[in-house]
Steps between C-alpha positions, in 0.01 A plus 500: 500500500628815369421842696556698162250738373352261233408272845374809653255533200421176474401483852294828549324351154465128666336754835243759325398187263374338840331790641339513153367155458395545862273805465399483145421114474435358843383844712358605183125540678471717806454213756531423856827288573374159709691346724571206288628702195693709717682205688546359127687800402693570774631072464555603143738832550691326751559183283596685177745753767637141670549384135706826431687514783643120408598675194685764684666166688591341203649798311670720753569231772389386856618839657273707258195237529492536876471910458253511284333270714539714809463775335135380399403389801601783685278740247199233508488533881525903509243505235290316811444911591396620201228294480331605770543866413314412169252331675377819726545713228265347280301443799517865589381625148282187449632345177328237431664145464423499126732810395774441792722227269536791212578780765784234599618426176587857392599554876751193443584640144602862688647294778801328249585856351537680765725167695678480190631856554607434905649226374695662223606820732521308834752213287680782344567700786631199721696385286668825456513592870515191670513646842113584446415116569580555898243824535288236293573228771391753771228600320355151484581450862288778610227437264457147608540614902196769433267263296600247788359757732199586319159394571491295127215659377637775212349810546280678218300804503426567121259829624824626615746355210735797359438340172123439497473896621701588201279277228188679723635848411617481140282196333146528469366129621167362421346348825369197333768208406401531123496099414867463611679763311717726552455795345124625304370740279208701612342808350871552285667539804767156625414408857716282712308229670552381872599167375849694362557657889519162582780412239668832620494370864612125418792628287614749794416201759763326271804737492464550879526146543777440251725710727520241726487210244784623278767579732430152636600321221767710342616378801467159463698586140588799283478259210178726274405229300433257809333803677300636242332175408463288824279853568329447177437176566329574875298787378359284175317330802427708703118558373437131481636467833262823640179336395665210661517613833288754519279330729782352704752806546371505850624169609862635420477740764870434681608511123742848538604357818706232230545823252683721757737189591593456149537883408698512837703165383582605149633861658721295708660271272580806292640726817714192589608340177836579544509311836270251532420391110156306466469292212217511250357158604514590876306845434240311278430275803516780735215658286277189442492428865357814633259506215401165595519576915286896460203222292500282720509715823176676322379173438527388892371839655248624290441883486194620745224694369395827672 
């Protein structure tokens, strides 16, 4: 496997062709995503991602396979977050379950731009100054020590949101949801609809988020290709796996507990590199098991209603 720009091409081809097929043949009707379908998709993103990262293996060796991997685990379980943001913001504005899937699809569509160009400059910029990776390492140390210390429940107050205030101001928007669409034509004049506020709030929900989740795996690697595409890879599910545990996001309520650890973890393995080296496999493990331990704890003491 070549990381030259023909592969590059080939790749971001190989991506938008999914996304394609995904909304144009198989989303093509406005439709609420079941349970079923949802758990079908999510099997199927992580298969064909498992299936790439064995290419990864094969083609740039064991050390690169078990980065990727990492890497893609580690932006799987932060995405954990973002789901529930989506899921009170579209309960907040009331979008109903039929229109959420193409609000996430552009959202995810947004999402790989704008990661593409952290990745680029945050890449670029360690690689030039490599003394940035030990603010980095601090950074991700006090990250994971104030989500540890967090109640786990994000915070969201779109009445309030900067961004929402400035759409209020300067866009006229229709009160009505218009059929799902974004933007509509009434009287010769182009309204914005409240279904494209919510677009504007998942893509901003996404670059907040993303400041945790791409530090964290440039430090894992500085290696672009392996960073840019084992996030690809994560967000291409990351609708499927919404609709997939919607319902269930409660149950995973000592879920940033595990989060904070591994922020906290990765910081530390890149503040003390020089003295006590951990090796890929070791940090893979290290990252499984408190995935696996912050489940299962939610599992065992179940979150009390109010």
């Amino acid at each position: 496997m070549e990381n030259t720009p023909l592969f590059w091409l080939a790749f971001t081809v190989f991506v938008v062709a999914l996304l394609l097929l995904d909304l144009l043949v198989f989303n093509r009707q406005a439709h609420e995503i079941r349970l079923r379908e949802a758990l079908g998709w999510s099997a199927f993103w992580v298969v064909l991602s498992l299936c790439f990262n064995g290419l990864v293996y094969r083609t740039m060796g064991h050390h690169a396979g078990l980065q990727w991997l990492t890497g893609y685990l580690v932006e799987k379980a932060l995405s954990v977050d973002n789901l529930f943001v989506f899921l009170l913001i579209f309960t907040y504005f009331k979008v109903p379950p039929q229109y959420q899937h193409r609000v996430l699809f552009w959202g995810v569509m947004g999402a790989l731009l704008l990661r593409a160009i952290f990745i680029l400059v945050g890449g670029a910029l360690l690689a030039r100054f490599h003394f940035l990776i030990y603010p980095l390492g601090a950074f991700l140390v006090f990250t994971g020590i104030r989500m540890g210390l967090s109640k786990g429940d994000p915070e969201i107050d779109p009445e309030n949101n900067p961004v929402v205030r400035f759409l209020s101001r300067h866009l006229p928007i229709t009160r009505q949801l218009e059929a799902g669409k974004f933007f509509v034509r009434k009287d010769g004049l182009h309204f914005a609809t409240p279904l494209f506020v919510v677009l504007v709030m998942v893509e901003t929900t996404d670059v907040m988020f993303a400041v945790d989740s791409i530090p964290a795996i440039l430090a894992i690697t500085r290696d672009t290709f392996i960073v840019f595409t084992s996030n690809v890879f994560a967000l291409l599910g990351l609708r499927a796996m919404y609709f997939a545990l919607a319902s269930m996001m409660r149950l995973f309520h000592h879920l940033h507990y595990g989060l904070s650890l591994i922020l906290v973890f990765i910081g530390a393995k890149i503040l003390l590199e020089n003295m006590v080296p951990i090796p890929m496999p070791v940090a893979l493990g290290v990252v499984g098991t408190l995935l696996v331990l912050s489940v299962v704890a939610s599992l065992l003491w179940p979150k009390r209603e109010a």
